[in-house]
C-alpha positions as CSV (number, residue, x, y, z in Angstrom):
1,X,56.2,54.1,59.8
2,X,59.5,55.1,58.0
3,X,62.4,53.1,57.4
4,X,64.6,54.4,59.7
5,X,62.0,53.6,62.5
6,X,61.8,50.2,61.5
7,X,65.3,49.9,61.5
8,X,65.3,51.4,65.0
9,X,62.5,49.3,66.3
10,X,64.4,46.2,65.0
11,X,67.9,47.5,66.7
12,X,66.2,48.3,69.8
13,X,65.0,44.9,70.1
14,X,68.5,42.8,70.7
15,X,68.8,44.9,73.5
16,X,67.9,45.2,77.5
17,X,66.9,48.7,77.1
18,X,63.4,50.2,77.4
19,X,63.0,53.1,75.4
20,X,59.5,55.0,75.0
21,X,57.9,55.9,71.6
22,X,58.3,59.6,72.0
23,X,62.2,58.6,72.8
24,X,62.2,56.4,69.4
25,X,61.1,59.5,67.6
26,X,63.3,61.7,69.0
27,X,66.4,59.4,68.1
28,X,65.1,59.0,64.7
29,X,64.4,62.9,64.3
30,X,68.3,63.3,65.3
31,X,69.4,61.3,63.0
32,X,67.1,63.1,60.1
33,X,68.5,66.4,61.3
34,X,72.4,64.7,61.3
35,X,71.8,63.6,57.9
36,X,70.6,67.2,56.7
37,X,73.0,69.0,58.0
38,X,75.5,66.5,57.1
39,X,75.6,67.5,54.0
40,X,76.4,70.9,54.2
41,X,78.5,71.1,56.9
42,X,80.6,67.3,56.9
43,X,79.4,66.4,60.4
44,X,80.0,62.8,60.6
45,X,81.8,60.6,57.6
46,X,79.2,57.9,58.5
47,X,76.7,59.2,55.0
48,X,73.8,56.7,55.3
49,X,71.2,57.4,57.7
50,X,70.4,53.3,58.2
51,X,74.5,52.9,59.6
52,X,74.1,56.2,61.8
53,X,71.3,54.7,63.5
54,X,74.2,51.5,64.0
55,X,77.3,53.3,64.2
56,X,75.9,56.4,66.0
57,X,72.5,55.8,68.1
58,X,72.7,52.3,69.1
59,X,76.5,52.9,70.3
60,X,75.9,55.8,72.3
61,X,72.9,54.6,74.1
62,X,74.3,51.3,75.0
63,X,75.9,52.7,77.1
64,X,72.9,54.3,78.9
65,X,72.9,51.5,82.0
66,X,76.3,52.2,83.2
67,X,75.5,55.9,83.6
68,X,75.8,56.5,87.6
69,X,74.5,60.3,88.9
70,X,72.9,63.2,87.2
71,X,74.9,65.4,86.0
72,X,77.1,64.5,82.7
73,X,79.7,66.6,80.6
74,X,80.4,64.8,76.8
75,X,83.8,66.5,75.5
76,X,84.5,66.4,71.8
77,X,81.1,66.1,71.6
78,X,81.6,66.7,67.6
79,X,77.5,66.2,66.3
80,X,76.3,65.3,70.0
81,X,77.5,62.1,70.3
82,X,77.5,59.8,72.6
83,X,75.7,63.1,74.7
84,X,72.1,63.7,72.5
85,X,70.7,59.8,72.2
86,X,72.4,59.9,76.0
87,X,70.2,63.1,76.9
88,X,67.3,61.4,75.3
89,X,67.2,58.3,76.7
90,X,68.1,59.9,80.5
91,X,65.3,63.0,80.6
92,X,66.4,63.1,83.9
93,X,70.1,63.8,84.0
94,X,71.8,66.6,82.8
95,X,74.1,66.8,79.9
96,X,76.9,69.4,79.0
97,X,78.1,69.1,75.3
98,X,81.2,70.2,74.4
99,X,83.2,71.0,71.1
100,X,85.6,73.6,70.2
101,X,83.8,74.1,66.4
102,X,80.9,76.9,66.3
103,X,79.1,74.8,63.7
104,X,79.1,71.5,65.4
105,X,77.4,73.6,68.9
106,X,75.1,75.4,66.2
107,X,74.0,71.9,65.1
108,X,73.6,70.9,68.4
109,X,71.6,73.9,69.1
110,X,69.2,73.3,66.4
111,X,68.9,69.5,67.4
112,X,67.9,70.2,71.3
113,X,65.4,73.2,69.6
114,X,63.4,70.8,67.4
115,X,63.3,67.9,68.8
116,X,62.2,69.8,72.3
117,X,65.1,68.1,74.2
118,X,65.4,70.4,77.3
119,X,68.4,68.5,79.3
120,X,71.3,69.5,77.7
121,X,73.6,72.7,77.5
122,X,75.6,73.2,74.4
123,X,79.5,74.7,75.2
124,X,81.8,76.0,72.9
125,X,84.9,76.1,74.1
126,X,88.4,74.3,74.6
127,X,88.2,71.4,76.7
128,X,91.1,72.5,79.0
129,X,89.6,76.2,78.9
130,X,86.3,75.0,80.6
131,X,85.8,75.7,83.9
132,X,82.1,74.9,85.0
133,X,80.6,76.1,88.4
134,X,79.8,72.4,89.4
135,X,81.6,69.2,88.9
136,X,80.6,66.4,87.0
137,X,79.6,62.7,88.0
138,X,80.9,61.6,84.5
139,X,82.8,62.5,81.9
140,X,82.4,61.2,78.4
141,X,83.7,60.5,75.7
142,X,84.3,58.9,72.2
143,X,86.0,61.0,70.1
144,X,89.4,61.4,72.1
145,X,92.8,59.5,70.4
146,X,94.0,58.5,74.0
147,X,92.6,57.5,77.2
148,X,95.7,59.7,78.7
149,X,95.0,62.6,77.0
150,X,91.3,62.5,77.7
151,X,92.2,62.1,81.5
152,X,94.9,65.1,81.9
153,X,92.3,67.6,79.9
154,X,89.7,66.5,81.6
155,X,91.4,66.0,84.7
156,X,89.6,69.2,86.8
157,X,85.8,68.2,85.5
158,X,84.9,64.9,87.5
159,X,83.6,65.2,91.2
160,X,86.5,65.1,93.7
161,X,85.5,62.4,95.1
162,X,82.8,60.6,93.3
163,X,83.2,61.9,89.7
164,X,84.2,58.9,86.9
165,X,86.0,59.4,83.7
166,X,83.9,57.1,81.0
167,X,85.8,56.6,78.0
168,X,84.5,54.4,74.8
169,X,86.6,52.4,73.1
170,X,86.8,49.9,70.4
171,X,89.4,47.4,70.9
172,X,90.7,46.5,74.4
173,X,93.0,49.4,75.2
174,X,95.4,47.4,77.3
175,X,98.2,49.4,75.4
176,X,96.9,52.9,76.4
177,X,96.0,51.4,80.2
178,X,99.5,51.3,80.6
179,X,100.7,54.6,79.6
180,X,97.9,56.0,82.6
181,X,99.2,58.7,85.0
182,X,100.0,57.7,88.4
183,X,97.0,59.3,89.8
184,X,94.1,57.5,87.7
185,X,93.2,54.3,88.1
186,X,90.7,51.8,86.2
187,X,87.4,51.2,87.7
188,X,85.5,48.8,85.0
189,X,85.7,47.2,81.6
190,X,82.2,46.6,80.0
191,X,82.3,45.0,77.1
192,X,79.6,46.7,75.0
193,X,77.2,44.0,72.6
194,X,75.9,46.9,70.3
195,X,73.9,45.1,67.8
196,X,74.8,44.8,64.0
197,X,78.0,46.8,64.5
198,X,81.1,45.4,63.4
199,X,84.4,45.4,65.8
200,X,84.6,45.4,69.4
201,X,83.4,48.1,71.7
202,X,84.3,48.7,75.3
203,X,83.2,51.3,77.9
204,X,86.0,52.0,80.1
205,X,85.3,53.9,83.6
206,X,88.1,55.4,85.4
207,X,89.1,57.3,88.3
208,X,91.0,59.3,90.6
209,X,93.5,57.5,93.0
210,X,92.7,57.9,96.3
């Protein structure tokens, strides 16, 4: 067994969640492929594949439990993340990933080819500029600087009535909860134990007034 599935195996195992073998190969296999390609093509500044499987995997799938529908859309998506160890760990759902950079879709491309991951679409486009034929139940992401801007980009994605926006954050972000527009209101704070990471992680879950 290699490293890196030892050091999944052991992560895995200060959490809640149950994840199949073939789902711990295909999380280690994505985080093979990142560190490939990471060295041509600067995907992630995280360099060692033992903290990607930290700062990376174990943070994006954590958040697997508070996932509520089928259909998902991850913008900024950068590598795939939180959307591929999301898509692998929720066969079930459907995941849109979305990044404005050809390479970081290419990658993404490659990713859902190799490791056989047939739930996900790969977009490239401009958040703003996206305008899929359904709506989504959620809306993630990780990589936005603001909770308002994510919100007002993102704004026409969720389901009218049912659609959430699911933001991850480290700290609290009482400061950014404030400067909120009138018309989006917060839902839930989790407080996210992802092990071995250092900081504070939060999964906040918003949605439209009324």
């Amino acid at each position: 067994m290699s490293a890196l599935r030892e050091k999944l195996d052991h992560l895995l195992s200060q959490t809640d969640l149950e994840v199949s073998d073939k789902q711990r190969g295909q999380l280690v296999g994505y985080v093979e492929l990142l560190n490939k390609w990471n060295k041509a093509y600067n995907l992630t500044s995280v360099r060692d594949p033992m903290d990607m499987l930290t700062k990376h995997i174990l943070d994006s799938v954590i958040v697997s439990t508070h996932l509520q529908g089928k259909r998902f859309i991850d913008v900024g998506t950068g590598p795939g993340l939180p959307g591929i160890p999301l898509s692998i760990m929720n066969p079930d759902c459907e995941f849109f990933l979305l990044d404005s950079l050809g390479k970081r879709i290419r990658f993404i491309k490659q990713v859902t080819h190799e490791l056989g991951i047939k739930n996900v679409t790969p977009v490239q486009s401009r958040v703003e500029e996206f305008q899929p034929e359904e709506k989504f139940d959620g809306v993630l992401s990780r990589a936005f600087a603001s909770m308002t801007d994510m919100v007002e980009w993102c704004h026409h994605l969720p389901k009218e009535q049912s659609g959430v926006f699911l933001a991850l954050k480290g700290q609290h972000p009482r400061d950014e909860i404030d400067l909120l527009p009138e018309w989006c209101s917060v839902v839930d704070i989790q407080v996210l134990d992802v092990p071995e990471l250092e900081g504070d992680r939060h999964l906040v879950t918003l949605s439209r007034q009324g």
